[in-house]
C-alpha positions in Angstrom: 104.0 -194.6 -44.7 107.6 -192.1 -44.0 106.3 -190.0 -46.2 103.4 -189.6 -44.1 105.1 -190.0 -41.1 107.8 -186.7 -42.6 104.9 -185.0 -43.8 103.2 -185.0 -39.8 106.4 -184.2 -39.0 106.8 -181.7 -40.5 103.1 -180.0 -39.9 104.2 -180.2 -36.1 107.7 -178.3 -36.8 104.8 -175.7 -37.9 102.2 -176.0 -35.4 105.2 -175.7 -33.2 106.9 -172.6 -34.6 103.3 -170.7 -34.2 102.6 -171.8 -31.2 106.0 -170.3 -30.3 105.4 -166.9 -32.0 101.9 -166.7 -30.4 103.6 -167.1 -27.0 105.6 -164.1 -27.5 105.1 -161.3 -25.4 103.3 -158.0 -26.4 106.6 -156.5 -25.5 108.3 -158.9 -28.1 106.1 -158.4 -31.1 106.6 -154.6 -30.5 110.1 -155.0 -30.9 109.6 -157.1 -34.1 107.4 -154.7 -35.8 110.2 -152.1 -34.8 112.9 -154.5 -36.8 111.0 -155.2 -39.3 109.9 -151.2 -39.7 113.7 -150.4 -39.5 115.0 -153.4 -42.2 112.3 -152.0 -45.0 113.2 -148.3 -44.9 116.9 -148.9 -45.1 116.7 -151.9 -47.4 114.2 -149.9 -49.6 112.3 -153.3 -49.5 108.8 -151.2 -49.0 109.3 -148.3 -51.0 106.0 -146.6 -49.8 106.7 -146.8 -46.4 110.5 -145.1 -47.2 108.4 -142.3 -48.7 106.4 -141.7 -46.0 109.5 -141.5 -43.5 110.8 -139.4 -46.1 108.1 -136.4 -46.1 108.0 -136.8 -42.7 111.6 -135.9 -42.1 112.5 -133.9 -45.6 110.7 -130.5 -44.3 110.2 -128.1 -48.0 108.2 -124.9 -48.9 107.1 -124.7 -52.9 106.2 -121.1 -53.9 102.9 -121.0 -56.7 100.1 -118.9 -58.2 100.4 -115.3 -57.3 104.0 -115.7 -55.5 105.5 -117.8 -58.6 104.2 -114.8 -61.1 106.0 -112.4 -59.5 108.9 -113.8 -59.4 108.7 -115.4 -63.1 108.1 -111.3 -64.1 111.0 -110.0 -61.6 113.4 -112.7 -61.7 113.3 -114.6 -64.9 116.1 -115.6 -65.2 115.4 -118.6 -62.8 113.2 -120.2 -65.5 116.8 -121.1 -67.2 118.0 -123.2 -64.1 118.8 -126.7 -64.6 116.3 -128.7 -65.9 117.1 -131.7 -63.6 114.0 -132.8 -61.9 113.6 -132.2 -58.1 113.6 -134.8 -55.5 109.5 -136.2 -55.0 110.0 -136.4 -51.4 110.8 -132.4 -51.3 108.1 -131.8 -53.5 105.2 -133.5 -52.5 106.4 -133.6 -48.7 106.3 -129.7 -48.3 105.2 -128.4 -45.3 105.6 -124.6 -44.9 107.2 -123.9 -41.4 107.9 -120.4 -39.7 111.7 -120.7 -41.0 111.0 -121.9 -44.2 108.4 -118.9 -44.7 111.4 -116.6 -43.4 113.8 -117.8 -46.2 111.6 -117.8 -48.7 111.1 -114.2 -48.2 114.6 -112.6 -47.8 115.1 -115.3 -51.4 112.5 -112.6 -53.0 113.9 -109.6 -51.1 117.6 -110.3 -53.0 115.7 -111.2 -56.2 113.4 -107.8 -56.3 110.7 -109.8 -56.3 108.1 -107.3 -54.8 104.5 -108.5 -54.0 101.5 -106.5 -53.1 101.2 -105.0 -49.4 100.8 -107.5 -47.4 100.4 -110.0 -49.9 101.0 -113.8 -48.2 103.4 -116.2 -50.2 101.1 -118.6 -51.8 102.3 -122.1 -51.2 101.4 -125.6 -52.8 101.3 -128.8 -50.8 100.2 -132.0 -51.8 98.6 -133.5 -48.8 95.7 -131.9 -46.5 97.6 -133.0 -43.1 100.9 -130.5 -44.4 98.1 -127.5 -44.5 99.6 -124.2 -42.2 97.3 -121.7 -41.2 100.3 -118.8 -40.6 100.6 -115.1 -40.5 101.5 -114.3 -44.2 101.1 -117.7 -45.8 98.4 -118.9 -47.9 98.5 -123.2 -48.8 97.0 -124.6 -51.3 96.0 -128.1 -51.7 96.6 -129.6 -54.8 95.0 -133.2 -55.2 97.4 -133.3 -58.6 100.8 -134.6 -58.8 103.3 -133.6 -61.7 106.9 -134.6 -62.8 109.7 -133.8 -60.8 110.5 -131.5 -63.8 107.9 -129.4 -63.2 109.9 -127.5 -60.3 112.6 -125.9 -59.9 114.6 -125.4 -56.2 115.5 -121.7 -55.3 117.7 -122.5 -52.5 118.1 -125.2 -49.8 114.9 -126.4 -49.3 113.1 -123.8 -51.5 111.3 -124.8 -54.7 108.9 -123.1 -57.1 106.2 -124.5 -59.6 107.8 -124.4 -63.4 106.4 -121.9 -65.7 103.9 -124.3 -67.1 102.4 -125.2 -64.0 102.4 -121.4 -62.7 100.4 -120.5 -66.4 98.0 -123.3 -65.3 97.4 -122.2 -62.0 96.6 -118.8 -63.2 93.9 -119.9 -64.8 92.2 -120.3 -61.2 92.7 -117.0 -60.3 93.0 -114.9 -63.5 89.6 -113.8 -65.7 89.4 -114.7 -69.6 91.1 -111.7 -70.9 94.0 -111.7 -68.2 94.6 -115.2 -68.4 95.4 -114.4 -72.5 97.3 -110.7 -71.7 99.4 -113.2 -69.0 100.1 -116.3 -71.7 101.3 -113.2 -74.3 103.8 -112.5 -71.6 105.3 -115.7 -70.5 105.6 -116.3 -74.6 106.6 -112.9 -75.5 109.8 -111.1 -75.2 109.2 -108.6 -72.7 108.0 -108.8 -68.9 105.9 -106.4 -67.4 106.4 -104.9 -64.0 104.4 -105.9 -61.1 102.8 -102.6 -60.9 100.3 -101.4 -63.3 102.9 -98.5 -65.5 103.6 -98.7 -68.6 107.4 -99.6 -68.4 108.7 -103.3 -69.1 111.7 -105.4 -69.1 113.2 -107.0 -72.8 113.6 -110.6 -72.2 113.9 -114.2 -73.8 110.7 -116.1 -73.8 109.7 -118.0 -70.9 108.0 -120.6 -73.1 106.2 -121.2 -76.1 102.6 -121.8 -77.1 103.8 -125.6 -78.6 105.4 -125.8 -74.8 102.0 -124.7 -73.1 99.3 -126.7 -75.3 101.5 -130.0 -75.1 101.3 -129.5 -71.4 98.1 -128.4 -70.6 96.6 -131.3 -73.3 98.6 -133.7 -71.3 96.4 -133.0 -68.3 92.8 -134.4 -67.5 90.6 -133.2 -64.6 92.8 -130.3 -63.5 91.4 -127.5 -61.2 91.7 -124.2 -64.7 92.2 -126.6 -67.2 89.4 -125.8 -69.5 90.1 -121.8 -69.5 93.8 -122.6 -69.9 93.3 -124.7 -73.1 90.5 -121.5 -74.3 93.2 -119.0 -73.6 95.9 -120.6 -75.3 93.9 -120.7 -78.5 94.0 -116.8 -78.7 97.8 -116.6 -77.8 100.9 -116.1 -80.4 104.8 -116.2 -79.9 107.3 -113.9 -80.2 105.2 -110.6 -79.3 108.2 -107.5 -78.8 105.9 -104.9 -76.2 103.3 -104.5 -74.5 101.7 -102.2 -76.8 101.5 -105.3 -79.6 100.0 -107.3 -77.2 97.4 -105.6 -77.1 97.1 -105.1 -80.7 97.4 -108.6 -81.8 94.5 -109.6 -78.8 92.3 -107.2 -80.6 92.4 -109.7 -83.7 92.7 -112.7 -82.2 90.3 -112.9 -79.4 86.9 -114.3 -79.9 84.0 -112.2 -81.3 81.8 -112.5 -78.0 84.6 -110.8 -76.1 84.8 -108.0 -78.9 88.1 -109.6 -81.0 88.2 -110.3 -84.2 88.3 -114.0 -84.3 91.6 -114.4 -86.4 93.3 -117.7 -86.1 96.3 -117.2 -88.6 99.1 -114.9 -87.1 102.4 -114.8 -87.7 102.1 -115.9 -90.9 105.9 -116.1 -93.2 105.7 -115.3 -97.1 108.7 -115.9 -98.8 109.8 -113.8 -101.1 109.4 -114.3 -104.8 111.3 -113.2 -107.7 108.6 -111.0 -108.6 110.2 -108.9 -105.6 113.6 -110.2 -105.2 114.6 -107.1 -106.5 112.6 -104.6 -103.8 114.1 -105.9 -101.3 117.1 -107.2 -99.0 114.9 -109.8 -97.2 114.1 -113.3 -98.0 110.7 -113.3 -96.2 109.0 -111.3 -94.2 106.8 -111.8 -91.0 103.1 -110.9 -91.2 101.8 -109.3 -87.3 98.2 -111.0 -89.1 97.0 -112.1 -91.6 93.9 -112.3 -93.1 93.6 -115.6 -95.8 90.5 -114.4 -97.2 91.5 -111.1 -99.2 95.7 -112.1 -98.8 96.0 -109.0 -96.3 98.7 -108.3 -94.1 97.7 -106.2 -91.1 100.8 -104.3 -89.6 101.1 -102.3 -86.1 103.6 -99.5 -86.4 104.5 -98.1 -82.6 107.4 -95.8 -81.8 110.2 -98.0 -83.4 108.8 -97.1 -86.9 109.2 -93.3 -86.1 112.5 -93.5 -87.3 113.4 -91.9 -90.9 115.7 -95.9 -91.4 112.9 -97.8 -90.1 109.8 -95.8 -92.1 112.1 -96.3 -95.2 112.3 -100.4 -94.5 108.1 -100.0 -94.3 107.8 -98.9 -97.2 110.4 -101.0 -99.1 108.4 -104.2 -97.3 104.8 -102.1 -98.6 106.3 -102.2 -102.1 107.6 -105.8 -102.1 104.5 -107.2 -100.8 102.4 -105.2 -103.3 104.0 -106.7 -106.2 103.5 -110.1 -104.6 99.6 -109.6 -104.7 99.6 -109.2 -100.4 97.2 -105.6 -99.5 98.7 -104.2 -96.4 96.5 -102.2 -93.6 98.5 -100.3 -91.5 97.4 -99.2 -87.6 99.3 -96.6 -85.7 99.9 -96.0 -82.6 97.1 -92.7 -82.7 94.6 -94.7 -84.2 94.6 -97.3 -81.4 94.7 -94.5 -78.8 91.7 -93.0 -80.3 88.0 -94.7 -80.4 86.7 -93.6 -83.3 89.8 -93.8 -85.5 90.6 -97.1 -84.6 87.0 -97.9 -84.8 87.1 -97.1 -88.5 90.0 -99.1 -89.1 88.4 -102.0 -87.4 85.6 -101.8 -90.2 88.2 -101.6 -92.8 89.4 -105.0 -91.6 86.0 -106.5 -91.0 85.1 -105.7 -94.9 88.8 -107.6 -95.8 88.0 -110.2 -94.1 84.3 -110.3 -95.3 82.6 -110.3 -92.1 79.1 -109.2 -92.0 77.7 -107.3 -89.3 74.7 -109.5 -89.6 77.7 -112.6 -88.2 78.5 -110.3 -85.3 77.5 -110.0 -81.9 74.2 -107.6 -81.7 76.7 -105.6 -78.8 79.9 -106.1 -80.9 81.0 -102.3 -81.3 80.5 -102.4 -77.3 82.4 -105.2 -76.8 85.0 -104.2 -79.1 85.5 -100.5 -77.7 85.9 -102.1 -73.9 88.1 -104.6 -75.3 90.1 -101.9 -76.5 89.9 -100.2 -73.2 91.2 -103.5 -71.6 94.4 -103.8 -73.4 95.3 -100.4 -73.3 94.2 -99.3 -69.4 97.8 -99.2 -68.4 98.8 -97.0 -71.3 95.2 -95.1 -70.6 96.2 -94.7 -67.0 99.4 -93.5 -67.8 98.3 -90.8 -70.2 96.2 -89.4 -67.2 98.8 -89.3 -64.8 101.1 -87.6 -67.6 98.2 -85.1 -67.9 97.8 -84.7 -64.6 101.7 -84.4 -64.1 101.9 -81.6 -66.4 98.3 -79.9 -64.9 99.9 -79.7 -61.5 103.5 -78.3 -63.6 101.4 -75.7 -64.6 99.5 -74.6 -61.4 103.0 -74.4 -59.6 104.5 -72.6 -62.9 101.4 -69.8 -62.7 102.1 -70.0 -58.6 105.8 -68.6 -59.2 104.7 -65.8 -62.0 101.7 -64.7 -59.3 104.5 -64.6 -56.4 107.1 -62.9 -58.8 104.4 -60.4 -60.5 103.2 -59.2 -56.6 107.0 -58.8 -55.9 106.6 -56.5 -58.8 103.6 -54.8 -57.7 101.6 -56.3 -60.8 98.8 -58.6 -60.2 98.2 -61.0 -62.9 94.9 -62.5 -61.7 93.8 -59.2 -60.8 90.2 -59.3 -63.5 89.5 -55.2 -63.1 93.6 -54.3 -64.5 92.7 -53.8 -67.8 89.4 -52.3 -67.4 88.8 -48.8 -67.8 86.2 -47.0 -65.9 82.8 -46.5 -67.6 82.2 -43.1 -69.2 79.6 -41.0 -67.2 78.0 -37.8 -68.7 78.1 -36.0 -65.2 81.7 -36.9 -64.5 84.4 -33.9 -64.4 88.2 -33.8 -64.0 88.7 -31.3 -61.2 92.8 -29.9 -61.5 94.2 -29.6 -58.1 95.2 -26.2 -58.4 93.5 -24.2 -56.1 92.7 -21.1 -58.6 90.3 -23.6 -60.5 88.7 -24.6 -57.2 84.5 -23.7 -58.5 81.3 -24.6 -56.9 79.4 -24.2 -60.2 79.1 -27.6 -62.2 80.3 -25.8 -65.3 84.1 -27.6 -66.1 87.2 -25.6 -66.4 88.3 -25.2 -70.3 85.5 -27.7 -70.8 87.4 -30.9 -69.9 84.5 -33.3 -69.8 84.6 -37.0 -70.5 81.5 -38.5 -72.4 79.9 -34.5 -73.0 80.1 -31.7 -75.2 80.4 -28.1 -73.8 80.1 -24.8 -75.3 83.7 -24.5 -75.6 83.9 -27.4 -77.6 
């Protein structure tokens, strides 16, 4: 009976203490909610809520795609900064503002970081509310969110996507056979400018192909993925130039897009005591390789020019020939010229044992604007050489014309050297007034192109 009694008690205490609550005013509650708002940001008992006021207050701007390239090819040296992960409220709270779009552009001016004429800074935010339509800003949503370690701050308040992410946003942006020539850079020891010359920059690798594939396989239902992971696949560390870039993509991209279809590059033979003797090295590097006939295929650019360096060739030729490895050297001609590097195609095609009838019915097309591809920057160098020395030559043919009329010569003049065509009737008349005649008969017979009597 108490503990029935206790136990009504006790329901009333309750019914009591709602009652109460319900009588508060609207005024009251308002100020609850506010307390109870303030107590679980700055106790961190409701940690979404804390994130939330967070973005809110934590204004950022994170630099990606096209922006994030050039600086990655102009200032690489930022891919070396501290590997601490950023803050996720900076990251995934950015919000370009006016300011923010201000720094970030006198951060690229310092850096030489130059982007196309009027280029915007492409930007990355996370939510659809933090979207700024500015002058000279371009947001992109991104309904993806990566590690803290997948960005690295600038300056105050200034991040950038790592150079993983930035490889796999290019693959939104970038065609097949860009996307590769891109990936060959970021693994590769040079960086290109941001205009399309020739010239380049010797670097450390930004990453690796290991780096890239673990990253990009870690992904699922990613806006590039799929041509990321294809372009990978054709993509091989440690490339020294440009120029054997575009070598090595001639072999190793698929047949369809006019390559070769070679998987196995970079391949290491040890040396063996058959050729310990032939040379100083302990192994030797293979630019390809092809499995099939044990052939090692070998650029030589400028750098083998040398009479030190074409010696080392040919000590590696002999070593490797006594180890049973053929060797089919391309130069730098034969890859500037169709049909020669044509025929040294063919001469790796029958190595490698691959019929025509396996080939693409537009292969040799494919292949020759493959080869167009990977060389249009050395192409469109050549012309403006050429056209360089053409206009040299117009201006050095200018001065000889101006200095020849100072002369009294005329060089362009077609009738100087010709000499007046003979005619029968036509006389030399002397100026000496004793000879002066009416008759057409010619003083001492001085006639050009006729015989006289006196003759």
């Amino acid at each position: 009976m108490l503990t029935s009694i206790s136990c009504g008690g006790l329901r009333s205490q309750r019914a009591a203490t709602m009652l109460q609550i319900a009588s508060f005013s609207i005024i009251d509650v308002k100020c609850l909610d506010s307390f109870c708002y303030a107590a679980t940001f700055y106790l961190g008992v409701h940690c979404e809520t804390r994130c939330l006021v967070c973005h809110a207050i934590c204004m950022s701007i994170v630099l990606s795609h096209n922006t994030a390239k050039a600086v990655y090819q102009a200032a690489y040296s930022v891919s070396a900064i501290g590997t601490e992960p950023c803050s996720p409220a900076k990251i995934y709270g950015a919000r370009p503002s006016k300011e923010l779009l201000d720094s970030a552009a006198d951060w690229l001016a310092r850096h030489n970081v130059a982007l196309d004429n009027d280029a915007p800074l492409d930007t990355t935010v996370f939510e659809r509310a933090n979207v700024r339509s500015m002058t000279g800003c371009k947001c992109h949503v991104s309904s993806k969110r990566f590690a803290g370690s997948r960005f690295i701050k600038l300056a105050d308040d200034i991040y950038i996507v790592g150079v993983e992410l930035c490889a796999l946003q290019a693959a939104t942006y970038l065609p097949f056979r860009e996307l590769v020539e891109y990936y060959f850079e970021l693994c590769g020891a040079y960086s290109l400018g941001h205009d399309a010359s020739t010239s380049y920059t010797e670097r450390f690798a930004l990453t690796s192909t290991s780096s890239l594939k673990h990253f990009f396989n870690s992904l699922i239902d990613c806006k590039g993925l799929e041509l990321a992971r294809k372009a990978i696949q054709c993509v091989r560390d440690g490339c020294r130039s440009p120029m054997e870039t575009a070598f090595v993509m001639m072999l190793t991209l698929p047949r369809r897009e006019g390559g070769l279809g070679i998987s196995e590059i970079d391949y290491e033979v040890k040396v063996t005591a058959a050729a310990k003797n032939l040379t100083r090295r302990e192994k030797f590097y293979m630019d390809a390789y092809l499995k099939r006939s044990r052939t090692d295929i070998e650029y030589n650019g400028f750098q083998h020019d040398a009479e030190e360096d074409r010696a080392i060739d040919e000590e590696r030729k002999n070593a490797l020939a006594s180890m049973g490895y053929g060797i089919i050297t391309v130069s730098r001609y034969s890859f500037m010229h169709a049909s020669a590097f044509a025929r040294v195609m063919e001469a790796i095609q029958r190595k490698e044992g691959i019929r025509p009838s396996r080939l693409p019915k537009d292969f040799a097309i494919k292949q020759e604007e493959l080869r167009q591809f990977v060389l249009r920057r050395f192409i469109e160098e050549k012309k403006r050489i050429e056209e360089l020395l053409r206009q040299d030559a117009a201006q050095g043919n200018a001065l000889e014309l101006e200095r020849a009329v100072l002369e009294g010569i005329s060089l362009d003049d077609p009738t100087i050297n010709n000499v007046p065509a003979i005619d029968d009737m036509q006389v030399i008349e002397l100026d000496c007034p004793e000879f002066a005649q009416t008759s057409t008969s010619t003083p001492e017979g001085r006639v050009y192109g006729a015989r006289t009597e006196a003759d």
